[in-house]
N, C-alpha and C positions, 0 to 999 in steps of 0.2 A: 161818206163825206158829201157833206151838202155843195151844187155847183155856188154859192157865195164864198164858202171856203176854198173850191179850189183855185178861185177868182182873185181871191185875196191874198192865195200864196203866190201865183202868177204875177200879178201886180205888185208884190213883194219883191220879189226878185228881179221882177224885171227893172224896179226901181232901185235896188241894187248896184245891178250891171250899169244902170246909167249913171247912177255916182260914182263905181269906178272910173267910166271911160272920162269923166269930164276932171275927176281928180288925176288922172294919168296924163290926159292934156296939159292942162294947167300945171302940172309941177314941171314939163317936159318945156312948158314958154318960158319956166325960170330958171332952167337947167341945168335938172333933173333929169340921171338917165335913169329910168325905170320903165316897167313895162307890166302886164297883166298876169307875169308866174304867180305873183302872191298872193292876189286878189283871186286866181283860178285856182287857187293849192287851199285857198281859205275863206272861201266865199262864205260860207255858213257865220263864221266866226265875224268877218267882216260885218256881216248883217246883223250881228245880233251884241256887236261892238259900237254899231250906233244907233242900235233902238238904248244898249248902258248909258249912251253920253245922252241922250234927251229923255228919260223914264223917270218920273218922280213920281212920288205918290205920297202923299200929305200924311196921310191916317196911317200907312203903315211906316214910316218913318225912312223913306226910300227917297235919296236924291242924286241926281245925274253922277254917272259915274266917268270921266272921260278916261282914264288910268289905261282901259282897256285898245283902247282908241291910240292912244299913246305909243304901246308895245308895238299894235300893228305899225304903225307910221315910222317908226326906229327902227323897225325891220326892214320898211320900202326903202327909205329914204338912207340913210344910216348905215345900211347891211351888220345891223345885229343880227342878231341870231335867239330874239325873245321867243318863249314857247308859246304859242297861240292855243288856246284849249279853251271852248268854250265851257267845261265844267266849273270855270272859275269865274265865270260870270254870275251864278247861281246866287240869288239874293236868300240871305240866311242859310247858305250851306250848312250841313251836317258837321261836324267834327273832322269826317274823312274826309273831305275834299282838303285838295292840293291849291291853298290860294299863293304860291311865293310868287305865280310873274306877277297878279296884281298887284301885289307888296311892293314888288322890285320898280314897278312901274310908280305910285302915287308916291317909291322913293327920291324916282327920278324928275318929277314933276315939280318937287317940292324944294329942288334944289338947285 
């Protein structure tokens, strides 16, 4: 692993951690009781829930997905109980993959 890459995962994350903390303040000034269990239970997920909501891609016909974004935030805020699994993030999944929370989520968005 080249040090750029492992630079970029460090700066990845650690930009992460910082939009957690400033999303957990700020929902806490409009109050919101929550706290950092589900951002540290699902940190991966978290991060790759909002490269979904800002990723397009023209030529392959990929546009932001926020659905995913959703589920977590219904979980914080909400205390659902949505499955967090980033295998259903996977743009053009296979047949096996398991897409129903994002389903359940661009149900609930839509409504």
């Amino acid at each position: 692993m080249k040090l750029t890459s492992i630079s970029f995962e460090y700066s990845s994350l650690r930009n992460t951690r910082t939009t957690a903390v400033f999303i957990i303040k700020y929902l806490r000034s409009i109050g919101f009781d929550v706290n950092n269990d589900l951002f540290a239970d699902n940190s991966w997920y978290f991060r790759n829930a909002l490269v979904r909501a800002n990723y397009r891609n023209i030529r392959k016909g990929v546009e932001p997905d926020m659905s995913f974004l959703v589920l977590f935030f219904r979980n914080l805020m909400m205390g659902e109980n949505n499955e967090l699994k980033n295998r259903t993030m996977i743009i053009n999944p296979s047949q096996h993959v398991d897409r129903t929370s994002a389903e359940q989520a661009n149900r609930t968005t839509c409504n």
